[in-house]
N, C-alpha and C positions, 0 to 999 in steps of 0.2 A: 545270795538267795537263801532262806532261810525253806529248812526240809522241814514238812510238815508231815508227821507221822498219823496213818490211818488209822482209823478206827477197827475195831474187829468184825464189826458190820459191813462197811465199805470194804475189805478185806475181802468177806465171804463173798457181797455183789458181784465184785470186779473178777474174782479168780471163779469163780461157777459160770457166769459168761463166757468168760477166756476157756472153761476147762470143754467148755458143753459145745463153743462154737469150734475148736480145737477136732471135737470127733464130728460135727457135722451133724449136730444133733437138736430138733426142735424141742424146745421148752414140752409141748404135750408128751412129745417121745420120750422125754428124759422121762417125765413125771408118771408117764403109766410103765416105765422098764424098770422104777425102785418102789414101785405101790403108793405114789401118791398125788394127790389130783394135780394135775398141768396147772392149777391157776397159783398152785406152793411155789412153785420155781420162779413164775413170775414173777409175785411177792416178792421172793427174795431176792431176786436178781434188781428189781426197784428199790428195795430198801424198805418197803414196808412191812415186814415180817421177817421175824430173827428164826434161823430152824431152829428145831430142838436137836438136842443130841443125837439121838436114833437115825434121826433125818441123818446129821454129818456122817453117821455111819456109813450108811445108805450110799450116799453120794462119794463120798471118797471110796469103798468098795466096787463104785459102779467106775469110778476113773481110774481106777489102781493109782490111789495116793495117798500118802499118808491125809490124816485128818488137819493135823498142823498146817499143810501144806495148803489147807481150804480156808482152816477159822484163823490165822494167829498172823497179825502184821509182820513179825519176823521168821516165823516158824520155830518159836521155840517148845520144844515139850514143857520145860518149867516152867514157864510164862500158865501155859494154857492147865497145867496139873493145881498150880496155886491158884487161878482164878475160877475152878470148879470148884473146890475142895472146902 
């Protein structure tokens, strides 16, 4: 069986889902407890809308996790330092 590596999108989807149903938390809750409207979360938990930065701030502070731990298919810091920079 051949492993297919995620995207950094499907990445964020799957693990904000996983992180947000984890504390028991609706999409609107999350999105009015880091400032921003309930319909971003869903976006992004769809895949139609990539956060911005700010945002991963946001949300990895609201989950106590690093940011890696949200945006990066493996969690690497230098993965994700060279594809901003």
């Amino acid at each position: 069986m051949e492993l297919v590596k995620k995207s950094r999108g499907e990445v964020i989807m799957t693990k904000l889902e996983q992180l947000r149903r984890q504390k028991n938390i609706s999409q609107s809750k999350l999105g009015l407890a880091i400032g921003v409207n309930p319909n971003i979360i869903s976006q992004i938990e769809r895949g139609w809308r990539k956060p911005y930065p700010k945002l991963l701030q946001s949300l990895a502070a609201y989950f106590g996790v690093p940011i890696e731990e949200i945006a990066n298919p493996d969690g690497s810091l230098k993965e994700m330092d060279n594809k901003t920079a």
